[in-house]
C-alpha atoms as an extended CHARMM CRD file, in Angstrom:
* protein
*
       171  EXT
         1         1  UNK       CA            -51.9580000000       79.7890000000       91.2910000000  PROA      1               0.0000000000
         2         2  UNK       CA            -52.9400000000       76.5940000000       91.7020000000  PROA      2               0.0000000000
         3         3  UNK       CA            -51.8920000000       73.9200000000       94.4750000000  PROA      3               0.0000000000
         4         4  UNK       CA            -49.5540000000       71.9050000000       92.1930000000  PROA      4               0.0000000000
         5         5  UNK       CA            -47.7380000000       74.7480000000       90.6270000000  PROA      5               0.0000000000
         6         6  UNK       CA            -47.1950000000       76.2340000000       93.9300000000  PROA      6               0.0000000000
         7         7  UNK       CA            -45.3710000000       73.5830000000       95.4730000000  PROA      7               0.0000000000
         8         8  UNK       CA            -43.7540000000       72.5620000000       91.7610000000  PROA      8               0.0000000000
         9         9  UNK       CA            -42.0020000000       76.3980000000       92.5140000000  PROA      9               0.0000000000
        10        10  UNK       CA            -41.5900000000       75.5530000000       96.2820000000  PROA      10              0.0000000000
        11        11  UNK       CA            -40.0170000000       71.4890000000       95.4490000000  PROA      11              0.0000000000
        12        12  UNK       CA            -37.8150000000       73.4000000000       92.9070000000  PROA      12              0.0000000000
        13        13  UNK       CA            -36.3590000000       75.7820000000       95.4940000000  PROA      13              0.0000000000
        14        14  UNK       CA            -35.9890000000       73.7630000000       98.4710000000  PROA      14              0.0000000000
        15        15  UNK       CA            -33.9990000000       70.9900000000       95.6730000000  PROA      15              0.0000000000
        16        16  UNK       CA            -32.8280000000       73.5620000000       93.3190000000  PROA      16              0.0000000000
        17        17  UNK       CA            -34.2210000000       71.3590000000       90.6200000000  PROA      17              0.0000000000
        18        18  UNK       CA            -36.6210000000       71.2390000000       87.7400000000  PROA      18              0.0000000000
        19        19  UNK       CA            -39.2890000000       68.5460000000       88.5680000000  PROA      19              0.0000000000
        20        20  UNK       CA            -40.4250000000       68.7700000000       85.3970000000  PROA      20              0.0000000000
        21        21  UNK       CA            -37.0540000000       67.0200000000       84.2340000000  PROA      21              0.0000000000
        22        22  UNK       CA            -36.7940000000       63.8830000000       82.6950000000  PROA      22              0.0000000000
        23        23  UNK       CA            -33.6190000000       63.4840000000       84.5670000000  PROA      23              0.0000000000
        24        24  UNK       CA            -32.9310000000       60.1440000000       87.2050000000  PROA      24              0.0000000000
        25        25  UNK       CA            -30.2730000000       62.0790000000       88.8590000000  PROA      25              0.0000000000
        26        26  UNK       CA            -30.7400000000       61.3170000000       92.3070000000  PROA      26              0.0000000000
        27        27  UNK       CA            -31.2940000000       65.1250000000       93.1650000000  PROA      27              0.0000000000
        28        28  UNK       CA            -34.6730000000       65.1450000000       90.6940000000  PROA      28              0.0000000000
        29        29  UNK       CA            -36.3300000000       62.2330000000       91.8940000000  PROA      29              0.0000000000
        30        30  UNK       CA            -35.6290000000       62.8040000000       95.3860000000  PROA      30              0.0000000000
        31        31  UNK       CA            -37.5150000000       66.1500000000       94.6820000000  PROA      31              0.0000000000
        32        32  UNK       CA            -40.3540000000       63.9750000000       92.8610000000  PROA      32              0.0000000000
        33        33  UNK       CA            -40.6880000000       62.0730000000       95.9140000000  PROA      33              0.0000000000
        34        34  UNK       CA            -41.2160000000       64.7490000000       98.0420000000  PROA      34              0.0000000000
        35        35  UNK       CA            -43.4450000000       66.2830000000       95.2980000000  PROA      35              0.0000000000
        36        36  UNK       CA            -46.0610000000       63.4140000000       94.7440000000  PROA      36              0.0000000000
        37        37  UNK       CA            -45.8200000000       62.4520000000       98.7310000000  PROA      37              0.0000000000
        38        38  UNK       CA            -46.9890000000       66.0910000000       99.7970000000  PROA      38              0.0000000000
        39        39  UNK       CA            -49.6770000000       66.4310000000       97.3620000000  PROA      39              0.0000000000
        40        40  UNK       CA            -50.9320000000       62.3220000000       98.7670000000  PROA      40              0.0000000000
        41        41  UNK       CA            -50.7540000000       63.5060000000      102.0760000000  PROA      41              0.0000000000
        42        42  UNK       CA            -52.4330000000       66.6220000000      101.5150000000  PROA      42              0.0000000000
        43        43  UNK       CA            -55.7400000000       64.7670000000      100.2580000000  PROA      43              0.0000000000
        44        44  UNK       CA            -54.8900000000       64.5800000000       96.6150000000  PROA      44              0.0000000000
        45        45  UNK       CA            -56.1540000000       60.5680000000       95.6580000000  PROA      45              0.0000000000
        46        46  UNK       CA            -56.2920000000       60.8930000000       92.3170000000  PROA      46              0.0000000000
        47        47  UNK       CA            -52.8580000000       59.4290000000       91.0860000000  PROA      47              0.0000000000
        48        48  UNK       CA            -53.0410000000       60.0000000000       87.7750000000  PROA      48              0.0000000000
        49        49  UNK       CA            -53.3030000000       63.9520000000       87.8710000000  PROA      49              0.0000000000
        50        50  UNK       CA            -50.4900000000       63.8290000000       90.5310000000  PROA      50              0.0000000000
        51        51  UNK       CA            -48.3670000000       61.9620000000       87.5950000000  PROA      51              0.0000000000
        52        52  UNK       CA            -49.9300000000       64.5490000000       84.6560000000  PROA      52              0.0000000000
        53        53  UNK       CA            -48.9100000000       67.3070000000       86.7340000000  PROA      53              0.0000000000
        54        54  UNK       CA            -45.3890000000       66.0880000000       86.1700000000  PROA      54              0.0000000000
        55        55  UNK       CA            -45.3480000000       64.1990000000       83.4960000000  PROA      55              0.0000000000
        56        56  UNK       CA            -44.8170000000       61.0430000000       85.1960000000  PROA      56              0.0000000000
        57        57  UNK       CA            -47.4410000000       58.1280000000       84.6230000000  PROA      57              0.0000000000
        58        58  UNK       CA            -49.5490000000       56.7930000000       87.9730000000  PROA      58              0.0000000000
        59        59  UNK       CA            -47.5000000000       53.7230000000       88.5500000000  PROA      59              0.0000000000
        60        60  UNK       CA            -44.7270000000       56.3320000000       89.1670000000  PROA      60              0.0000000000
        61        61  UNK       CA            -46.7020000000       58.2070000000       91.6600000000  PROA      61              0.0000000000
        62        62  UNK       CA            -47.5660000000       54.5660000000       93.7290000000  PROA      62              0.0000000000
        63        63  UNK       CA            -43.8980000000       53.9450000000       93.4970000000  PROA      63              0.0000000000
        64        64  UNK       CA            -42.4970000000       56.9230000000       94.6980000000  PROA      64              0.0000000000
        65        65  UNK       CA            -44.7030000000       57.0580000000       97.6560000000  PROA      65              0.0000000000
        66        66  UNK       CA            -43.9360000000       53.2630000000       98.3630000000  PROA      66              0.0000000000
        67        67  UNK       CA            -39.8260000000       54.2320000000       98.2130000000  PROA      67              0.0000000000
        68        68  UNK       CA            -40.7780000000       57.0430000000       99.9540000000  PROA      68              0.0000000000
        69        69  UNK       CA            -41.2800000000       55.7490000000      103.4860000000  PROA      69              0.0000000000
        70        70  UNK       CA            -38.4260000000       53.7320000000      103.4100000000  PROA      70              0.0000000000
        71        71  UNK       CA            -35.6150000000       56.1660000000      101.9160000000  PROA      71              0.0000000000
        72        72  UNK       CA            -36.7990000000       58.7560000000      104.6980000000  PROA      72              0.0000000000
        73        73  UNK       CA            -35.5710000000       56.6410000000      107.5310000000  PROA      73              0.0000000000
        74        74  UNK       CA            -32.2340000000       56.7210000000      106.8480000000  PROA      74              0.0000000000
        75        75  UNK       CA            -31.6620000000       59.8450000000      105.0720000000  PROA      75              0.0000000000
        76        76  UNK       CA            -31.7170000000       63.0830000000      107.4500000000  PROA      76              0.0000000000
        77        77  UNK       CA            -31.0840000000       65.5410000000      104.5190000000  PROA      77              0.0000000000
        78        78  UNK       CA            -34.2150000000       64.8240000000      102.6820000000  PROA      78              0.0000000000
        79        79  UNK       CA            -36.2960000000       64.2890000000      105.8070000000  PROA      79              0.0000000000
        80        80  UNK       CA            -35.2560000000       68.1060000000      106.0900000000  PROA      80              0.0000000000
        81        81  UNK       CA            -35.7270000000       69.3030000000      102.7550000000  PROA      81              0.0000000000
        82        82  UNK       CA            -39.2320000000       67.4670000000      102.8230000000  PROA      82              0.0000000000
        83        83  UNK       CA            -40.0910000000       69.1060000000      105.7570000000  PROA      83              0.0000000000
        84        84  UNK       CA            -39.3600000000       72.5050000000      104.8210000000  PROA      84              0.0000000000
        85        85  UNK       CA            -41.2890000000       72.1150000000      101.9480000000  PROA      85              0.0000000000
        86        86  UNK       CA            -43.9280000000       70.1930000000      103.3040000000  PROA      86              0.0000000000
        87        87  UNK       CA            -44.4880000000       74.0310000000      105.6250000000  PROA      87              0.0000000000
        88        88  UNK       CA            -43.8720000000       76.2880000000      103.1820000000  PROA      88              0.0000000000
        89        89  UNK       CA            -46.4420000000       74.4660000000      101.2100000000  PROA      89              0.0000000000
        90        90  UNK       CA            -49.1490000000       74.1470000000      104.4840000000  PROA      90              0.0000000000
        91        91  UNK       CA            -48.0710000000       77.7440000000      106.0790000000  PROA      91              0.0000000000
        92        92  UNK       CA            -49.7200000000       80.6990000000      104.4030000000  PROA      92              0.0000000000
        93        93  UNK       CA            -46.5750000000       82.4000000000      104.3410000000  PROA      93              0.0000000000
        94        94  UNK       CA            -44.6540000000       83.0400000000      101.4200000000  PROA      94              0.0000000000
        95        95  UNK       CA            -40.8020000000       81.4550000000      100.5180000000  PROA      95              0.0000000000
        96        96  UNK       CA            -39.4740000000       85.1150000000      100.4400000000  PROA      96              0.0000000000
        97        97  UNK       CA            -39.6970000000       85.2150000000      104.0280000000  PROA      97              0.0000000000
        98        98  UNK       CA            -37.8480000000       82.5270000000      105.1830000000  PROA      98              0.0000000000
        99        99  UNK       CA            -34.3340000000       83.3670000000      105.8410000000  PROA      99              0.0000000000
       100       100  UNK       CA            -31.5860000000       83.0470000000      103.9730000000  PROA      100             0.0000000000
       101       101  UNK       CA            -28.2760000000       81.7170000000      104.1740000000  PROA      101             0.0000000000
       102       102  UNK       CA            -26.5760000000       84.9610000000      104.7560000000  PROA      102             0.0000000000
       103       103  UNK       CA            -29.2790000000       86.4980000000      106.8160000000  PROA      103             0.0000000000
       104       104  UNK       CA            -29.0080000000       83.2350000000      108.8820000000  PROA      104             0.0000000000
       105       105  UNK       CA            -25.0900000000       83.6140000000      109.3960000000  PROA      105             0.0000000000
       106       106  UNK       CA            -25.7950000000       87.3930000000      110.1840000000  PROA      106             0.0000000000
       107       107  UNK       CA            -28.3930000000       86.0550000000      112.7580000000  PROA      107             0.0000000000
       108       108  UNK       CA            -26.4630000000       83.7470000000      114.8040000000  PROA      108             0.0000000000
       109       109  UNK       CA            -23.3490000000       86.2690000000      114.5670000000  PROA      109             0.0000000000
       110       110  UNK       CA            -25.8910000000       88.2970000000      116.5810000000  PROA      110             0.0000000000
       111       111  UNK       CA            -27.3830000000       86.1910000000      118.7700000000  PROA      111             0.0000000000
       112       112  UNK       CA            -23.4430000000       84.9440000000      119.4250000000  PROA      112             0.0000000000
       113       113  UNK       CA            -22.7370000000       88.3010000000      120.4130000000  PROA      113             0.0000000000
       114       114  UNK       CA            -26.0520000000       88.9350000000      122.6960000000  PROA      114             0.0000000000
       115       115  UNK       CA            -24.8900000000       85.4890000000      124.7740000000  PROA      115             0.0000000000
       116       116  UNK       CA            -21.3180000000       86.7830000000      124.6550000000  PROA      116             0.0000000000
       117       117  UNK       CA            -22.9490000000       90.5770000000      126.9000000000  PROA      117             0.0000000000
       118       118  UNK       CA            -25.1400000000       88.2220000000      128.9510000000  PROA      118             0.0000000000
       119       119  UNK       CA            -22.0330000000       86.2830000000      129.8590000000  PROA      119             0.0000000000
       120       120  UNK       CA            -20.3740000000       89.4250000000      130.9810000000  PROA      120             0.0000000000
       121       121  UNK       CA            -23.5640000000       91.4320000000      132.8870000000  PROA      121             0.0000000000
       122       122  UNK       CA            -23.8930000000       87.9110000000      134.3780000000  PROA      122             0.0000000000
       123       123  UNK       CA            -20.0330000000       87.5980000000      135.5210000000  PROA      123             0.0000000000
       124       124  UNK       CA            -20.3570000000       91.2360000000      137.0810000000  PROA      124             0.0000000000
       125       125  UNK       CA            -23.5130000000       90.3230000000      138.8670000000  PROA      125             0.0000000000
       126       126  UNK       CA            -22.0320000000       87.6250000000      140.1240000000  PROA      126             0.0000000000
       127       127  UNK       CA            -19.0670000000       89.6560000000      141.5850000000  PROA      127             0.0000000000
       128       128  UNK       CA            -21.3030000000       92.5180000000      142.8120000000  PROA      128             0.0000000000
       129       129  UNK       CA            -23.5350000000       88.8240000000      144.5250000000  PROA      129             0.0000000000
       130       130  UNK       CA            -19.9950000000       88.1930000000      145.8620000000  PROA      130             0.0000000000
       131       131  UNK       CA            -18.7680000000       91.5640000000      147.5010000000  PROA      131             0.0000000000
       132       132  UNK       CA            -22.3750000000       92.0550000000      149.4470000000  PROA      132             0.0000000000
       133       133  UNK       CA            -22.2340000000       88.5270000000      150.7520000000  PROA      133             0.0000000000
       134       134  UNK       CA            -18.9030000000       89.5890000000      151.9290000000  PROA      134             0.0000000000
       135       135  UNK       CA            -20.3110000000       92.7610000000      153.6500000000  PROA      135             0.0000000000
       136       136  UNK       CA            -23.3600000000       90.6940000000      155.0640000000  PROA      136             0.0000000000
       137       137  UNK       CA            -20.9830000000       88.1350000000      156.9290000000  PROA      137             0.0000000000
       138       138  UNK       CA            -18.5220000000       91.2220000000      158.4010000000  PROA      138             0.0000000000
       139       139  UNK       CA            -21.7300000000       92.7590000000      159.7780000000  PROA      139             0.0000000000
       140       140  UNK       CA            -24.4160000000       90.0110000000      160.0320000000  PROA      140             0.0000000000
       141       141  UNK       CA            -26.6050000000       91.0300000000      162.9340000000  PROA      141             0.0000000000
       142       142  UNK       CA            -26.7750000000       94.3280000000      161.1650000000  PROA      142             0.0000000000
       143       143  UNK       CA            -28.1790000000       93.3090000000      157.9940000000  PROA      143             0.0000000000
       144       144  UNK       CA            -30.3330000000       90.8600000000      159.9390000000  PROA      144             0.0000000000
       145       145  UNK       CA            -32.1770000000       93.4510000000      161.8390000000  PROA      145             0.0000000000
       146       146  UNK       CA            -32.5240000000       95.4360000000      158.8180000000  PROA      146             0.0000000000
       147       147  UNK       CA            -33.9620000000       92.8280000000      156.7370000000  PROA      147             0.0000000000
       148       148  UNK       CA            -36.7090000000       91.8570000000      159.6050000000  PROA      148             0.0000000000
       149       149  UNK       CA            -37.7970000000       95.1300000000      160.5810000000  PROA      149             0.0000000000
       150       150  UNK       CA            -37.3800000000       97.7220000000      157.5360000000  PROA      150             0.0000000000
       151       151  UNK       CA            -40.6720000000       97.3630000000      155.2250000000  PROA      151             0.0000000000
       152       152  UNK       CA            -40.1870000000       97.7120000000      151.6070000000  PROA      152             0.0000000000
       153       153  UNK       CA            -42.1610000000      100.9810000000      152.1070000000  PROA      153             0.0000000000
       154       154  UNK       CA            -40.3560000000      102.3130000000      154.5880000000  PROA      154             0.0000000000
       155       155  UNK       CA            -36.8330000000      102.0070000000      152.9290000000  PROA      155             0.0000000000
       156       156  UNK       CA            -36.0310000000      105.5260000000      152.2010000000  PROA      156             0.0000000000
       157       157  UNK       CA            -36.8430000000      106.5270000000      155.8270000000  PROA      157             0.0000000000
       158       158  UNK       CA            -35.0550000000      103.7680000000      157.9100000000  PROA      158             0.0000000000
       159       159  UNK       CA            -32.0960000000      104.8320000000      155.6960000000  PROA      159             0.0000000000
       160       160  UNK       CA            -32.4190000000      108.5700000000      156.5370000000  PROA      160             0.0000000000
       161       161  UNK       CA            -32.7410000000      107.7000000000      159.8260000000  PROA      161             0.0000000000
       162       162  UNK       CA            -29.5500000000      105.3900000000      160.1210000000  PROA      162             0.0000000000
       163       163  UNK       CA            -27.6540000000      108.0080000000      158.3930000000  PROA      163             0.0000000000
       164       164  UNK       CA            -28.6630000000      110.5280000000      160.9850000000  PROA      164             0.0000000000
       165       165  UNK       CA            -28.1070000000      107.9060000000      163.9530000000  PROA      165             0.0000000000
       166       166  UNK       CA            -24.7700000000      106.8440000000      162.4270000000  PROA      166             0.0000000000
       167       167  UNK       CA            -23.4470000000      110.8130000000      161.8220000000  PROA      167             0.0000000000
       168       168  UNK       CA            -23.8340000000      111.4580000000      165.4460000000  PROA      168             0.0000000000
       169       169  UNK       CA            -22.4240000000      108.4590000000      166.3580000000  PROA      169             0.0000000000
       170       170  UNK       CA            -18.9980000000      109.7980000000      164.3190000000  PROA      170             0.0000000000
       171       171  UNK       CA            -19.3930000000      113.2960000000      165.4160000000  PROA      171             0.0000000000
């Protein structure tokens, strides 16, 4: 497939148009637009097959790339769609893998829910910050002389040996 009829198919999509119509609905020559501005930017000079490849005649082509920059500016919604096609056209992937809109709805429905458990596991670590901060200011110089003498290696030890100090100290 050649360079033109790919991004006819990929203009067509993005638009859901027919370049190929002889249609001035807005819609169509929007999608003309972004069709002939692509292929200029993408090192096709040759104006006249850029017009033959949609039956449109070079003057056409100059025009719609002159309109071009200005109708961009101020209209978000094509600046999109042009975009999109403009990297399905560049990217080697194909337009079946880009999402669609149901697999996008299904996606942020997840990702809502994922923030949602986050929230939560963030809220209980927060209490479980809370209630040790509590026991670390009822016995400070306790934790203090743990926390500057146990090593990280030593852990298990130092606690087996506080346990034993502390059970004779209840017995």
């Amino acid at each position: 497939m050649d360079k033109e009829t790919k991004l006819k198919i990929i203009v067509n999509e993005v638009f859901d148009i027919d370049v190929m119509s002889k249609t001035r609905k807005n819609k169509e020559v929007e999608g003309r637009m972004v069709y002939a501005k692509i292929l200029m930017s993408e090192g096709y000079k040759n104006l006249s097959t850029i017009g033959k490849s949609i039956n449109k005649h070079h003057a056409t082509i100059i025009h719609y790339n002159k309109q071009f920059n200005y109708i961009i500016k101020a209209d978000e919604k094509l600046w999109e769609m042009y975009s999109r096609c403009l990297r399905l056209f560049i990217e080697p992937t194909s337009m079946e893998q880009e999402l669609s809109l149901i697999e996008c709805k299904k996606l942020i429905f997840s990702l809502q829910n994922k923030i949602k458990k986050l929230t939560l596991d963030m809220h209980g670590l927060n209490l479980e910050h809370e209630e040790f901060q509590k026991r670390q200011l009822k016995y400070p110089e306790m934790y203090k002389t743990i926390h500057e003498r146990v090593n990280k290696d030593n852990v298990k030890e130092a606690t087996r040996k506080l346990n034993t100090y502390l059970n004779g100290l209840l017995n």
